[in-house]
DOMAR-24655 format. One record per residue (C-alpha): x, y, z; residue in three letters. Coordinates in steps of 0.25 Angstrom, whole numbers, plus 5000, padded with zeros to 4 digits. Example, Ala and Ser with C-alpha at 12.3 -4.5 7.8 and 13.67 -1.06 7.14 Angstrom:
! DOMAR-24655
504949825031ALA 505549965029SER 
//
This chain:
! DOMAR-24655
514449524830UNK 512949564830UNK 512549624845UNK 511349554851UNK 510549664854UNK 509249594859UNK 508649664871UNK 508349594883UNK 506749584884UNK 507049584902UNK 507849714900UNK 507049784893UNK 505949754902UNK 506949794915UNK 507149934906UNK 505849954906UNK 505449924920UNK 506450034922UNK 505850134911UNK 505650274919UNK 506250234932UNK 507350304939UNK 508650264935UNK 509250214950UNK 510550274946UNK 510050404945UNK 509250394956UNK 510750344964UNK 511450474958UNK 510350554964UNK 510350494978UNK 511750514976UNK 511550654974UNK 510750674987UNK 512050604994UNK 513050684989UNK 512050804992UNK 512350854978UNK 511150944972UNK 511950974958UNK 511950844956UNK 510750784959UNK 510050914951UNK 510750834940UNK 510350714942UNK 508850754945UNK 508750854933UNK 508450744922UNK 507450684931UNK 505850694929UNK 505150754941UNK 504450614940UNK 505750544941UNK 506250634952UNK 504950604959UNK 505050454958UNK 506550474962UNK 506050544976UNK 505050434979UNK 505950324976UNK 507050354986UNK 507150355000UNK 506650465008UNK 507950515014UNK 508450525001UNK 507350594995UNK 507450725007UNK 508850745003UNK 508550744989UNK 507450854989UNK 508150934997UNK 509450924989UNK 508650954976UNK 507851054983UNK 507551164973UNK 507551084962UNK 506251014966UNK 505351024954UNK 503651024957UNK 503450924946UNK 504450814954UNK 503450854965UNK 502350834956UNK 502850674955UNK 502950634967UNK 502050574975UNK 501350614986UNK 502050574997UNK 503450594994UNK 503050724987UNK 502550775000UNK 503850765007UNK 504550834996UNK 503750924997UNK 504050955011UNK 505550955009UNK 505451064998UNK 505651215003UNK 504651305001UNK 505551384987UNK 505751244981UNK 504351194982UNK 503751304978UNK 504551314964UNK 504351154964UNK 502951184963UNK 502751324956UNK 502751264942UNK 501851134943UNK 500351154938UNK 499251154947UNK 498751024947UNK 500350984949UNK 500251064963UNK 499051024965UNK 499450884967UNK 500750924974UNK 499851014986UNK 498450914988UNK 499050814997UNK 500050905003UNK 500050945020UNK 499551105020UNK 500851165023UNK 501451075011UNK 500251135001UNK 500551285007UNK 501851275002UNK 501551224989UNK 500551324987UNK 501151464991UNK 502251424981UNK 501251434970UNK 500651574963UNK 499351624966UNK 498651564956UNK 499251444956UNK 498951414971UNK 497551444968UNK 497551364958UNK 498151234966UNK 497251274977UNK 495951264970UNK 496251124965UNK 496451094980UNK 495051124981UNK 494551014972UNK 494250874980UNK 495550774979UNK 495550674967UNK 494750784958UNK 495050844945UNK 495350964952UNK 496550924959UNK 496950844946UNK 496950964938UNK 497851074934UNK 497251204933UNK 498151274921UNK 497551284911UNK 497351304895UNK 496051354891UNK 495451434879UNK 494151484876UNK 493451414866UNK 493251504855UNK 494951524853UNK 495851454842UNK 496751384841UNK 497851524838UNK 497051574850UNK 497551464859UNK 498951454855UNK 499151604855UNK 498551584870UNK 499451474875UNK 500651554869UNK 500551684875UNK 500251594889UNK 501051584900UNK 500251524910UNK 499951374903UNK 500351244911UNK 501651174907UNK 500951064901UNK 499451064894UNK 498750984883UNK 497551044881UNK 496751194879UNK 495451194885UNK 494351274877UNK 493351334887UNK 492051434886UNK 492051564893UNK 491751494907UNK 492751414906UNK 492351264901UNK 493051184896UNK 492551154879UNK 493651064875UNK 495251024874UNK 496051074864UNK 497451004862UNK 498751064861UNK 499050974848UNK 497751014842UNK 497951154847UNK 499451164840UNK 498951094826UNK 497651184825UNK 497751314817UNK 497551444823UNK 496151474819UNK 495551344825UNK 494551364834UNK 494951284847UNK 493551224848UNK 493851144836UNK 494951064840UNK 494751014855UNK 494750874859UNK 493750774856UNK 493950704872UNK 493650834881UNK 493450794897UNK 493050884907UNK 493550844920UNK 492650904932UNK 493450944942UNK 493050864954UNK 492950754946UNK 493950634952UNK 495450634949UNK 495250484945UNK 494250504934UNK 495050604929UNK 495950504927UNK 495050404920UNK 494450524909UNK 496050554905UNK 496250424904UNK 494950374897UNK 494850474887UNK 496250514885UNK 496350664891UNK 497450724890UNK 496850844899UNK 495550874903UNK 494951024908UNK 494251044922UNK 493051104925UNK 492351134939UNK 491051124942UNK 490551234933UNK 491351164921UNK 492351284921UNK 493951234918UNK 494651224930UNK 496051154926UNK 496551034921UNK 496850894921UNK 498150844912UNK 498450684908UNK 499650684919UNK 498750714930UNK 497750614925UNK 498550514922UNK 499350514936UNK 498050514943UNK 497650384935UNK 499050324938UNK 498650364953UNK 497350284952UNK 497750164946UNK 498950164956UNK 497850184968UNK 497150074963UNK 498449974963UNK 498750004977UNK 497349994981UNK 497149844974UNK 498249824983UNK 497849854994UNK 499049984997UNK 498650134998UNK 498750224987UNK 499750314996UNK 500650234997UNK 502050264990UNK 503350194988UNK 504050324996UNK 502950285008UNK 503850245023UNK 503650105029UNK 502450145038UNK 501550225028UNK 501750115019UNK 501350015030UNK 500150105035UNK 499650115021UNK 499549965017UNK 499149935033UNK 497549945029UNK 497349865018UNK 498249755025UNK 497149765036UNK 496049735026UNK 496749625019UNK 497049555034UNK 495449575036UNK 495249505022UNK 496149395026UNK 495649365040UNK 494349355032UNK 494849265022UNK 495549185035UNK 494149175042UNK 493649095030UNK 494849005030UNK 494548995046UNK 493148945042UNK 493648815036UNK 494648795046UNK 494348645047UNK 494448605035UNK 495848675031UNK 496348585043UNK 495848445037UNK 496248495025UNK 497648555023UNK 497648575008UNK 496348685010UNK 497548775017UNK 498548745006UNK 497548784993UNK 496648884999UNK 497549004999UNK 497448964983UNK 496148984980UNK 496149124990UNK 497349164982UNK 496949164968UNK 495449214971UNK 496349344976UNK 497149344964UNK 495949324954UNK 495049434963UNK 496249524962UNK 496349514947UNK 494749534944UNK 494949654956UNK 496249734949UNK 495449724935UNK 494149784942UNK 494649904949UNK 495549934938UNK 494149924930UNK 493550014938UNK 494550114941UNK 494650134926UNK 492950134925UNK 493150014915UNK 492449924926UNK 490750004924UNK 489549944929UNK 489249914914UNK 490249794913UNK 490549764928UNK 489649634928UNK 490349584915UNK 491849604920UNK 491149554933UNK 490949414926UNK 492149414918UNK 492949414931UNK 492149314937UNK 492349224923UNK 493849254923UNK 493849214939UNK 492949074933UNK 494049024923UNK 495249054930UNK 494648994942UNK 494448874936UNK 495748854929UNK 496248874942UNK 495448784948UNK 495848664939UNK 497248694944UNK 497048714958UNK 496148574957UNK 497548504952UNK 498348564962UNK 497148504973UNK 497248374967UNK 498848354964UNK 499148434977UNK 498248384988UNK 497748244979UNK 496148284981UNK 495348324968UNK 494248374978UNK 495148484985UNK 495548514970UNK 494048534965UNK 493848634977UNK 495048704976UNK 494648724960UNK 493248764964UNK 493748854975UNK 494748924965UNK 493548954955UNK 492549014966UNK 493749104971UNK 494149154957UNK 492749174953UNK 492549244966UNK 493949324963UNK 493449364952UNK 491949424955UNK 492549484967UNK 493549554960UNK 492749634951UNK 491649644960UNK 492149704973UNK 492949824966UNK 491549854960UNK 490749844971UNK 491849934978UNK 491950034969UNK 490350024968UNK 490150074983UNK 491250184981UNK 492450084987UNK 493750104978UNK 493849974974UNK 495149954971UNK 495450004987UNK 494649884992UNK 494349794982UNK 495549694985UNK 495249655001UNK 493849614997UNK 494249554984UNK 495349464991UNK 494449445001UNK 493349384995UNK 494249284986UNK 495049245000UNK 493649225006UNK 493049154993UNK 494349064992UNK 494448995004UNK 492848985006UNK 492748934992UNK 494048834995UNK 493948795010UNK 492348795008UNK 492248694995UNK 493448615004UNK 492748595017UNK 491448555010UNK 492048474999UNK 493448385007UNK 492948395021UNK 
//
């Protein structure tokens, strides 16, 4: 008998859902671990674990649980699990550690690594982390403290591999093995002149393939970025991203190498914006964390609750306006919150695709009118296919054709609206410095809300009454 081995499309889709995420039975054997207060064991059980893992694993679970289990894994703390977490729960680990284990936690991270651990960090909490580095190391992580926040500088590590340019290819791997001071990880060779700029990139692949006697010159890559290094952390981002770096030298204000930026570090502070931007359009700070208690969650979200409530009484002071004719006529009160609903729907559609348009520079002054028009000509059709349905629901629901062409023409006037406002506002915001995906949503919902129930209630009072 054959065995029907057909996969289950829904399974497979579960499986994948749960690609990467902690396995909840390990996750019980640790916090099992921690109970019994057995530190051989939960070695074992945390020893095939990424530090990314580990990390997720100490946000994920409550508090409590998470203090007895740094102090019973203690010295086994790793700087790279550090290096994972985020801020806030990383901050309180840190103060749990002693002074012997943070110091080897941290001792073997580049600088950039520390960098990032010691820049948000009270003073006592950065001494620490500090006199457990060498000499130059400290200076090191000090003077990338010294560059503004958000820049290059702090994004960059300052390990470098550099050769002059008149070496070859035999001269640079005889370098790079009698070397013991190279990072861990690096992708690149950086040719520079006797002061010190940067010429161009050499790859380790082309580096390794190349016979000895090539002069390095010869085979640098075509795409070479020089990043200056006050230059904002988030168009660092966009270069990697828009012409495919893999890493990028930088220079200071006289051009002279400095340090620098990886993939890794790029790519995480893209994942950052594109994350800021989410919460932003939603109206919830970008500090806020699944670890965060009751009340800072509460005191983060309590602002922008203030502005939609302004917002709303706005939209109600309108609705108060036609105030009359809502009572001689109860079918305005049953449809109107319709027509405010999809003009908020439709704004926030043509909103989402504007700010992502900006944050990725797609969205330029040479094509904003014409994206500007084709929001508005989407917001047209889908409001008039709308509106030939919300005109049938006027006349089968309530029996008046009139109320039905004005809810149709109401629902085209919003959604057009919708969709001008949408595209509009984030520009305008982003025009006059405002970040637009911070306020672009209270005035976007706002002026469908306001549009709506004038475009509605107003046609209404002037056409039934």
């Amino acid at each position: 008998m054959s065995q029907d081995t057909t996969t289950d499309p829904e399974e497979t889709s579960r499986e994948d859902d749960r690609a990467y995420a902690l396995d909840r039975r390990n996750v019980v054997a640790i916090l099992d671990a921690v109970d019994a207060e057995d530190r051989d064991l939960l070695i074992d059980l945390m020893e095939p674990l990424h530090a990314a893992d580990i990390a997720d694993l100490l946000e994920q679970i409550h508090a409590s649980d998470r203090v007895r289990l740094v102090r019973l894994y203690d010295r086994e703390f790793d700087g790279d699990i550090l290096s994972e977490l985020e801020e806030g729960v990383r901050e309180d680990i840190i103060g749990m550690l002693t002074p012997q284990v943070l110091a080897e936690a941290v001792r073997d991270l580049d600088s950039d690594d520390v960098v990032d651990l010691v820049e948000d960090l009270d003073a006592p909490q950065q001494a620490a982390i500090l006199g457990a580095l060498n000499d130059a190391d400290r200076v090191a992580v000090q003077q990338s403290l010294s560059y503004p926040e958000y820049s290059a500088g702090r994004l960059m590590q300052r390990e470098v591999v550099m050769a002059p340019e008149h070496w070859t290819v035999g001269q640079a791997i005889d370098h790079l093995r009698s070397s013991d001071t190279l990072p861990e990880q690096f992708y690149h060779v950086v040719l520079v002149d006797p002061r010190l700029h940067p010429l161009g990139n050499v790859t380790l692949g082309k580096l390794m393939r190349s016979r000895r006697d090539v002069p390095l010159a010869d085979i640098t890559e075509d795409v070479f970025q020089v990043i200056p290094v006050n230059q904002d952390e988030a168009d660092v981002a966009y270069a990697f991203n828009q012409y495919h770096l893999i890493s990028a030298p930088v220079v200071d204000e006289e051009g002279r190498l400095v340090g620098i930026i990886t993939i890794d570090d790029a790519m995480i502070v893209l994942d950052e914006e594109h994350e800021e931007d989410i919460l932003r359009l939603a109206g919830v700070s970008e500090e806020g964390s699944l670890s965060d208690n009751v009340l800072e969650t509460a005191r983060q979200r309590f602002p922008w609750l203030a502005v939609n409530l302004v917002t709303a009484v706005l939209a109600s002071l309108v609705i108060a306006q036609f105030e009359a004719a809502i009572a001689q006529l109860v079918a305005l009160a049953v449809l109107m919150p319709i027509v405010a609903s999809m003009g908020g729907n439709a704004g926030t559609q043509s909103l989402t695709v504007a700010v992502r348009a900006i944050a990725t520079k797609d969205l330029t002054g040479s094509n904003v009118w014409r994206v500007i028009r084709r929001e508005v000509m989407v917001g047209l059709l889908n409001g008039l296919a709308f509106a030939v349905v919300m005109g049938i629901v006027g006349v089968v629901w309530f029996g008046s054709p009139t109320l039905g062409y004005v809810i149709a023409a109401a629902m085209v006037i919003n959604l057009v609206v919708a969709g001008l406002a949408g595209t509009v506002i984030p520009v305008l915001l982003e025009r006059v410095g405002i970040d637009p995906a911070l306020a672009s949503g209270a005035f976007v919902t706002t002026v469908t809300d306001v549009v709506g129930f004038l475009a509605f209630l107003g046609l209404a009072a002037a056409v039934l009454l």
